[in-house]
C-alpha positions in Angstrom: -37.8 -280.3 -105.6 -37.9 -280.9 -101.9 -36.0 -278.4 -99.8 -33.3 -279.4 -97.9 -29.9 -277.9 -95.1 -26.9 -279.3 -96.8 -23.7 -279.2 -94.3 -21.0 -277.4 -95.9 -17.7 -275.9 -95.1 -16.2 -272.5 -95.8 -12.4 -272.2 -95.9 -10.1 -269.6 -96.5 -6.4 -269.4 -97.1 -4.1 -266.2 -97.6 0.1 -267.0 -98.1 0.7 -263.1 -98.4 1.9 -261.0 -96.7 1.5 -263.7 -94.1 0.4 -267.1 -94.1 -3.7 -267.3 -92.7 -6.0 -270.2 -93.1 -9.4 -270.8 -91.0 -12.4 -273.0 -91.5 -16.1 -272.4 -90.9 -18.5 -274.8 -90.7 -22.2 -273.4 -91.4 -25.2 -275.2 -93.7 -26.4 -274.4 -97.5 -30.3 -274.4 -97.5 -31.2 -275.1 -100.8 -34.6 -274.6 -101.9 -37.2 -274.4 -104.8 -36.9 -270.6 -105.6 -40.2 -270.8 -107.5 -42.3 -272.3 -103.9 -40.4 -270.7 -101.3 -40.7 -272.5 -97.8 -43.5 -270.7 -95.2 -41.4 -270.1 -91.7 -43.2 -270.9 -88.4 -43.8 -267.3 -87.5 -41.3 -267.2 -84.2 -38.5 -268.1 -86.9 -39.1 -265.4 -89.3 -37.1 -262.5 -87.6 -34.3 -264.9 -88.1 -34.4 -266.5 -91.6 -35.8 -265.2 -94.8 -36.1 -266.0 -98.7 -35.1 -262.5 -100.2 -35.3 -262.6 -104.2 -33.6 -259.9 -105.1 
């Protein structure tokens, strides 16, 4: 399995007690859970694999 960002998009919508919708648009990184992708070192206080 190759890792890979996927684009996604989150949405939400509420009709009670008022009516509330928003959208988010943010990525799904989908990886091999057994070979976890190595992070240059500067980008490891920002993204981790945690297997809990």
């Amino acid at each position: 399995m190759v890792s890979a960002l996927y684009p996604c998009t989150i949405t939400h919508v509420r009709n009670r007690p008022t009516k509330y919708a928003f959208r988010h648009r943010t990525y799904l990184w989908l990886i091999d859970p057994d070979r976890p992708p190595r992070l240059p070192r500067a980008l490891r206080p920002l993204a981790r694999f945690d297997a809990r």
